[in-house]
C-alpha positions in Angstrom: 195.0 71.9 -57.3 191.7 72.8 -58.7 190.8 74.4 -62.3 191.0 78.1 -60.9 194.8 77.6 -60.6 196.9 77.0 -63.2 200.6 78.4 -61.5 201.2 79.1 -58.0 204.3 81.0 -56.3 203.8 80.6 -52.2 206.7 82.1 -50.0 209.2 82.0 -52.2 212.7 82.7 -51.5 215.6 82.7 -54.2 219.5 83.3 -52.7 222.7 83.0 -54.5 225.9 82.6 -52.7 229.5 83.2 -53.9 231.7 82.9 -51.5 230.7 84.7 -48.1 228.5 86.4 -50.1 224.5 86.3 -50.4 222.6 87.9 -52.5 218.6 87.6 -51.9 216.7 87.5 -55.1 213.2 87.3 -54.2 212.1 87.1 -50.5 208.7 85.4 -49.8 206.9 85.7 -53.0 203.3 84.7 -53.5 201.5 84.8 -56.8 198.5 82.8 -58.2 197.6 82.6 -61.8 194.5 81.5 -63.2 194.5 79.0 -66.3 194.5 81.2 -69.7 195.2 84.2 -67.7 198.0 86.9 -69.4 199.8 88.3 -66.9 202.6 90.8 -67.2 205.2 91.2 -64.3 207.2 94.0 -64.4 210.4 95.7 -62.4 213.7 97.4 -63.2 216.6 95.4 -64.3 217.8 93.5 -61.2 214.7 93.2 -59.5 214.3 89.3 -59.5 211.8 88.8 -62.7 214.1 87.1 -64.6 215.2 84.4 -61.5 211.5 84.2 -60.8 210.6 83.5 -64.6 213.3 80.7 -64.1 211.8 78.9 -61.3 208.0 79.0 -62.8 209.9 77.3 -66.0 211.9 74.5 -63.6 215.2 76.0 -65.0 216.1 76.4 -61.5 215.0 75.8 -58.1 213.9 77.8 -55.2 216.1 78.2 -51.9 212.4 78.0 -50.3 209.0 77.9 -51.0 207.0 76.4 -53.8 206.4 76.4 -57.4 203.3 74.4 -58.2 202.5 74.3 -61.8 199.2 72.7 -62.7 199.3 70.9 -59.5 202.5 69.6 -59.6 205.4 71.0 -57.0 208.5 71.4 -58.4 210.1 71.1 -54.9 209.0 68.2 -55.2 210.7 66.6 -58.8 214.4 66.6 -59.2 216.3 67.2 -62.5 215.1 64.8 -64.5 211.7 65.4 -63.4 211.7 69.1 -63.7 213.1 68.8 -67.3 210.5 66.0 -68.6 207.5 68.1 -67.2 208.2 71.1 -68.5 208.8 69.4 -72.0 205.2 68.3 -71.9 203.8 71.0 -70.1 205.4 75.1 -70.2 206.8 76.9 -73.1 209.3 79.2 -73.0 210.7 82.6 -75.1 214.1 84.4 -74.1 215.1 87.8 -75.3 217.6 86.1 -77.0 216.0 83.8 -79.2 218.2 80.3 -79.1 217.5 79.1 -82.4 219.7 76.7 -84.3 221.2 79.1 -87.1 221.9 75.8 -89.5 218.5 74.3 -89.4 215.3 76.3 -90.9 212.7 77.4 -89.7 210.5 74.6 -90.0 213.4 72.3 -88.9 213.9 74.4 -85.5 210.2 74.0 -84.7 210.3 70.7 -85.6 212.7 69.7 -83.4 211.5 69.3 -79.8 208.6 67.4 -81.4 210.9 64.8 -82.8 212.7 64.6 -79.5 209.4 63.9 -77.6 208.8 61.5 -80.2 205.9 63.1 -81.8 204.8 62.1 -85.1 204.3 63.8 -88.5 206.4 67.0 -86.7 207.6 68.6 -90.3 203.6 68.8 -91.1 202.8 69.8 -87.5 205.6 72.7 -87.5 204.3 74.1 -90.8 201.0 74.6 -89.2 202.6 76.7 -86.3 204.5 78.5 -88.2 201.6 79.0 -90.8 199.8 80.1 -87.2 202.4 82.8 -86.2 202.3 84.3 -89.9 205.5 82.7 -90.8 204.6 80.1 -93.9 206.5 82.5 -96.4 209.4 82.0 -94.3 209.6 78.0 -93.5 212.4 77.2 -95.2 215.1 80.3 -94.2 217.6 80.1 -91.5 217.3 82.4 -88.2 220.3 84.2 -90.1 218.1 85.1 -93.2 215.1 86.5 -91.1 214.2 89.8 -89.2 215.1 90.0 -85.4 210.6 89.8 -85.2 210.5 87.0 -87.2 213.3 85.0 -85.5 210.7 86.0 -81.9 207.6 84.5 -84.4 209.9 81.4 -84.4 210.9 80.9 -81.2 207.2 81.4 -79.9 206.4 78.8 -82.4 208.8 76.6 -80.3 207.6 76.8 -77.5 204.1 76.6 -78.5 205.5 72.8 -80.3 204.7 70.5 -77.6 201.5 72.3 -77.2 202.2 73.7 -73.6 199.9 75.0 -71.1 202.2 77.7 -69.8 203.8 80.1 -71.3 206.5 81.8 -70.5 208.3 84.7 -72.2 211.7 86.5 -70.8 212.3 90.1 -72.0 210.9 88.7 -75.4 210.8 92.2 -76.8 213.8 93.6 -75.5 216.3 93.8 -78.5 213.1 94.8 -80.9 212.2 98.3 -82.1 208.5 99.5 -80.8 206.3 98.4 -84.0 207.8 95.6 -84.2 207.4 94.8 -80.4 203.8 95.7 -80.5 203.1 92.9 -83.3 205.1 90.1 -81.1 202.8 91.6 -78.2 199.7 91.1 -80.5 200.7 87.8 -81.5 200.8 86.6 -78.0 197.5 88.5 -76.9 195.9 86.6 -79.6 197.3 82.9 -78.4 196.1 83.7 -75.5 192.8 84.4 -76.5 192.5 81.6 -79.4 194.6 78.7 -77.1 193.4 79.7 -74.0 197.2 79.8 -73.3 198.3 80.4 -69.4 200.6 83.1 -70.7 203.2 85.1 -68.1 205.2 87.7 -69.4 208.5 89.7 -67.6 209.3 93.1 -68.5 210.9 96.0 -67.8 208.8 97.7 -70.5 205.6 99.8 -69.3 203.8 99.5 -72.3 204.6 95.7 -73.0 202.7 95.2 -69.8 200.0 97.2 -70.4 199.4 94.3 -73.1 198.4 92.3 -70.2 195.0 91.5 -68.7 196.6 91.8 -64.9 199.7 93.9 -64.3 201.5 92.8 -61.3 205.3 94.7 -60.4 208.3 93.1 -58.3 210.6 95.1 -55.8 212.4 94.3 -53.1 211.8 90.3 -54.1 208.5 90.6 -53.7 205.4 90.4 -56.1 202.8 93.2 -55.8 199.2 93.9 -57.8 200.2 96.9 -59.6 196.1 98.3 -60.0 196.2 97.5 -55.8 199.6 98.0 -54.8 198.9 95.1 -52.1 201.1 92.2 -52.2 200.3 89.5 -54.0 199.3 85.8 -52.6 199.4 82.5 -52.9 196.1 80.4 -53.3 197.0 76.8 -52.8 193.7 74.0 -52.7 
């Protein structure tokens, strides 16, 4: 893998069985991301985004294909493996936050820094949440805190083992529009400032439009929205 890839999706297939049952998720996907590129992929509910943002983060694994993240296949890593690399290495925001509600703030952010055994992580998560615009807040629990500020938090999680991926799930979903314009606006400038790899799913037109490349998914397969041509894999 070379320094003009930084994720890479190559015929990707995703299918869930129950029973006699399959149901095809994604079918042959392709998709290459550049390092510190913000990409938004977007689709109707049901369309595969979320399953697809799974298997970029190693939450699950693909019934073919690969997912190569920084030059590592997670084909190729089992469990353990998958977990440990994308502690070091990808970030992650759901539309549901997962926060702790008895520990702060500062203590939630904290957190995966003391369980990668990282030191001074109370100082360290002070500074992130100082970053996000949160410093006021450091010491109140998800419970005492605005359903935007809980989102400032959990970015501020996955930013704590400084990743070079991030991913975000619906991250605006249960926000009103001002609200998810300032999360967008945070992430834009991460982006920008961190030179994060940053990939975004959506259902949400204008969350997209946030993004410096647009691409859509139907029929479990990826698509450049500006081209409508189907997307592909770059692998080196």
């Amino acid at each position: 893998m070379n320094a003009t890839t930084a994720v890479v999706i190559q015929d990707v297939f995703k299918i869930y069985k129950e029973g006699d049952v399959e149901t095809v998720a994604l079918r042959g996907a392709n998709l290459t991301v550049a390092p510190g590129e913000f990409v938004a992929i977007q689709g109707r509910s049901g369309s595969g985004k979320s399953t697809l943002l799974n298997l970029i983060g190693g939450l699950a694994i693909a019934s073919a294909g690969r997912i190569i993240i920084d030059g590592t296949d997670f084909s190729r890593l089992n469990e353990g493996g998958r977990a440990a690399f994308r502690r070091e290495h990808i970030g992650v925001v759901f539309q549901a936050d997962n926060l702790i509600p008895f520990l702060s703030a500062r203590e939630n952010v904290a957190l995966p820094m003391t369980l990668a055994n990282r030191r001074n992580a109370s100082a360290q998560a002070e500074a992130l949440l100082r970053e996000v615009g949160l410093l006021e807040r450091i010491h109140h629990h998800p419970g005492q805190l605005s359903g935007g500020e809980r989102q400032r938090v959990a970015i501020a999680v996955a930013l704590a083992n400084q990743p070079k991926v991030l991913l975000a799930d619906e991250l605006t979903g249960e926000l009103d529009s001002v609200t998810a314009d300032r999360v967008m606006e945070l992430l834009a400038t991460l982006n920008i400032q961190r030179g994060l790899t940053l990939i975004v799913v959506t259902h949400n037109a204008s969350v997209a439009a946030r993004a410096k490349r647009q691409v859509s998914i139907r029929d479990g397969q990826l698509y450049d929205t500006v081209s409508n041509n189907q997307a592909v894999a770059h692998v080196n």
